[in-house]
C-alpha positions in Angstrom: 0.0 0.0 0.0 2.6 2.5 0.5 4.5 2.3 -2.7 7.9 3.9 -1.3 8.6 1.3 0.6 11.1 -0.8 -0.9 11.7 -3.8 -1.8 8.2 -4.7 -1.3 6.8 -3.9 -4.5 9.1 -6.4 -6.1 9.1 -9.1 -3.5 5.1 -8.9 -4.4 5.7 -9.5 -7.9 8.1 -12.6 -7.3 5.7 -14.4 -5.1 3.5 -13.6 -7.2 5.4 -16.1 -10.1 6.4 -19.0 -7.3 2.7 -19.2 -5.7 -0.9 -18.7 -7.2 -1.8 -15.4 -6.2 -2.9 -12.1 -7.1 -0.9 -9.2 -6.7 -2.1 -6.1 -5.9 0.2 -2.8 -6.0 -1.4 0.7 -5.7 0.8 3.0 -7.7 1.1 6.7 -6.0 4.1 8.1 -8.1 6.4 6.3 -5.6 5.2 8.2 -2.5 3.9 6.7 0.8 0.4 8.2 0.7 -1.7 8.8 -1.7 -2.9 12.5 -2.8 -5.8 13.2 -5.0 -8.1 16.3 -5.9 -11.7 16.4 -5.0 -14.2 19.9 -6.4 -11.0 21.8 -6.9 -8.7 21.2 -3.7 -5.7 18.3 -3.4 -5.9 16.1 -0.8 -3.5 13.7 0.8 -4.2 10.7 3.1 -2.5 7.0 4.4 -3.8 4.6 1.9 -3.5 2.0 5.0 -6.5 3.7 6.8 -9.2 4.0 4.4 -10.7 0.3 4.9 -13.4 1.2 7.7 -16.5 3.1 6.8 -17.0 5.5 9.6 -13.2 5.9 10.4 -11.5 9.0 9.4 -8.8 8.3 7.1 -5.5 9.8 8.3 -5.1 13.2 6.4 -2.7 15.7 6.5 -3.0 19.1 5.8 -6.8 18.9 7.6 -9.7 16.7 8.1 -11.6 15.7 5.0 -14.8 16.5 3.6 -17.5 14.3 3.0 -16.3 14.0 -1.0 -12.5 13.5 0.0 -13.8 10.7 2.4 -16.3 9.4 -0.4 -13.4 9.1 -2.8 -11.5 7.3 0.2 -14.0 4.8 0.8 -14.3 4.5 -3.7 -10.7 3.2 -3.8 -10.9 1.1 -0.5 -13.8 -1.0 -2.2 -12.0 -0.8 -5.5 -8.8 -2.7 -3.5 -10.3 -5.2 -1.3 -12.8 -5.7 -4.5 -9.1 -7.8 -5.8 -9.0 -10.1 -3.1 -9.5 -13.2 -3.5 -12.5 -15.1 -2.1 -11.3 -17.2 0.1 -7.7 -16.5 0.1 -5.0 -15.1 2.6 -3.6 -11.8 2.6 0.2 -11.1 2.9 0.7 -7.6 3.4 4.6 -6.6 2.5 6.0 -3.4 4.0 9.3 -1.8 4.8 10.5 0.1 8.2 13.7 2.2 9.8 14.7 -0.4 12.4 12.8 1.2 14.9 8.8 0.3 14.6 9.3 -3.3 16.3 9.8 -1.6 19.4 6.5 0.7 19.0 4.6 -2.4 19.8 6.2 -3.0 22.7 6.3 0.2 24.6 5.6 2.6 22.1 2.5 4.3 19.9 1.3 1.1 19.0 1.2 -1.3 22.2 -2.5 -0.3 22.8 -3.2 -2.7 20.1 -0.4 -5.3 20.9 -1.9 -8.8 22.6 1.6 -10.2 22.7 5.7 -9.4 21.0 8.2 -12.2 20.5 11.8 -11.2 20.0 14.4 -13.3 19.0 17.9 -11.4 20.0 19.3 -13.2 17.4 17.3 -11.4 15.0 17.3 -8.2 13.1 14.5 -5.8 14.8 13.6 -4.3 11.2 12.6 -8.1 10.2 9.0 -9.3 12.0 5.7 -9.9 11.1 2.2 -9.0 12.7 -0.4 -11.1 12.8 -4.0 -11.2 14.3 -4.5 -14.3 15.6 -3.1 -16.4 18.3 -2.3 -19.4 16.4 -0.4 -17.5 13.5 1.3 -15.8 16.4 2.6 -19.1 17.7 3.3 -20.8 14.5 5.6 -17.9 13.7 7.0 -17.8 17.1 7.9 -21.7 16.5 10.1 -20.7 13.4 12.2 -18.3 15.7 11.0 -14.9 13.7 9.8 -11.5 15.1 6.4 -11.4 15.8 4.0 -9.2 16.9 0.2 -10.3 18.2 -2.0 -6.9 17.1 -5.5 -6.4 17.7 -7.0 -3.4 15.5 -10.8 -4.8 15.9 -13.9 -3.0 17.3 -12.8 0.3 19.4 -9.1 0.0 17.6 -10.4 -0.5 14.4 -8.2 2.4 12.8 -9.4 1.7 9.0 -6.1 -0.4 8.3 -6.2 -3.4 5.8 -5.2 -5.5 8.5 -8.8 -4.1 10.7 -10.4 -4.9 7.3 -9.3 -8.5 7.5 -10.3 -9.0 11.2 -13.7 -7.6 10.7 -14.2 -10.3 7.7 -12.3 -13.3 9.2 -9.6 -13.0 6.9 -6.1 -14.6 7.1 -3.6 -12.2 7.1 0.0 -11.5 7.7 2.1 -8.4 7.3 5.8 -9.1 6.6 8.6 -6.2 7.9 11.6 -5.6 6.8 14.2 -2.9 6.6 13.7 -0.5 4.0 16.2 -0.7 1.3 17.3 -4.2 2.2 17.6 -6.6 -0.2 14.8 -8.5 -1.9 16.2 -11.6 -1.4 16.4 -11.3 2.7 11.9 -10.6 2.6 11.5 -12.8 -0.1 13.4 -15.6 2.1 10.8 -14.3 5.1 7.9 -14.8 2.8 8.4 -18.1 1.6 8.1 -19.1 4.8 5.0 -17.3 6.1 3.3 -18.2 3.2 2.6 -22.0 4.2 1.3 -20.8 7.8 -1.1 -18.5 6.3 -2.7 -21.2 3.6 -2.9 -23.4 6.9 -4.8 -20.6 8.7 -7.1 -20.2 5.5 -8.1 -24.0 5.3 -8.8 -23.8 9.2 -10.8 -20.9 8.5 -12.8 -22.4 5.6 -13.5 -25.8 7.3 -14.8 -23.9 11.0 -16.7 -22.0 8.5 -18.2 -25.2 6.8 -18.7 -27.2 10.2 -20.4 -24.0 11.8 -22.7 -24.0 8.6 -23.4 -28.1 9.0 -24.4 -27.4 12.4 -26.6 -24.4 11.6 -27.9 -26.7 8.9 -28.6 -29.3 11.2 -30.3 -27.3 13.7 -33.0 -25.8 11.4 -33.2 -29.4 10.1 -34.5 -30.5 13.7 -37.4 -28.4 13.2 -38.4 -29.5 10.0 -41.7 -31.4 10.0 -41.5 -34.6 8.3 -42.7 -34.7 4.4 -44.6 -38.2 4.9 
């Protein structure tokens, strides 16, 4: 989502050729947020809080009116429209070395459940996650990982409250930016088997609770003979 953030954009287009997959890149002239012009004024806002209806999108230079925020909530549908039904979402992004420790003690803790650090480990290199069991199952392969919650109250419009709100798997994959492709891409490859698992234990608590739903209206069905 923010297109300045490299290597991202070109990790996305490589898993894109090892793994079926769609991959989506929102081009903003290589700038982190996007800016756009609504009845004759320019706006600018963080493409990664535009997914919520109701939430203000971050905006700087002023809040936005209602046609700025209609244009906001346009390209929001327009993006998670790509998704595939069904499917994980690996979000890639690229950080300073220092935003590992905002979960921890910093701006972002409020929405932290849990942080594993490995020592070993570079700090820029992590991923966030929304669920316990991805948490773990990272944790397991001695990699970064932060446990974040952005649902109800701390919805903030981010992709990743987007995916929580419609039981989505999804995993965000840091690294430093400017690092080499092939140190995320190694990072990837690995998250990407935990996050197929967590989509086929999605799908088949999905199917069970719907056999069970099915089964209880079946209960009250009066017999046909």
């Amino acid at each position: 989502l923010h297109e300045n953030e490299l290597p991202a954009g070109t990790v996305g287009a490589q898993m894109n050729r090892e793994v079926p997959s769609r991959f989506i890149d929102l081009s903003q002239r290589r700038d982190r947020n996007i800016s756009f012009a609504v009845t004759g004024s320019r706006y600018t806002v963080d493409p990664n809080s535009i997914f919520t209806v109701g939430v203000a999108p971050i905006a700087y230079g002023g809040r936005l009116p209602p046609a700025a925020t209609k244009a906001t909530t346009t390209l929001a549908q327009a993006i998670t429209g790509l998704l595939l039904p069904g499917a994980p979402v690996i979000a890639l992004h690229n950080n300073r070395g220092t935003l590992l420790a905002s979960y921890a003690s910093g701006p972002f803790k409020k929405y932290t459940h849990a942080v594993y650090v490995n020592p070993a480990m570079d700090a820029s290199t992590f991923a966030v996650v929304p669920t316990r069991s991805l948490f773990e199952a990272v944790k397991k392969l001695g990699i970064n990982v932060v446990w974040e919650d952005r649902a109800g109250t701390k919805d903030d419009g981010s992709l990743l409250a987007y995916a929580q709100r419609n039981n989505i798997p999804y995993i965000n994959i840091e690294t430093r930016l400017g690092s080499s492709a092939q140190a995320q891409l190694e990072i990837v490859r690995k998250m990407v088997p935990l996050v197929q698992a967590e989509a086929l234990a999605a799908r088949a608590l999905a199917v069970l609770a719907a056999g069970y739903a099915g089964h209880g209206r079946d209960t009250h069905r009066k017999p046909r003979w």
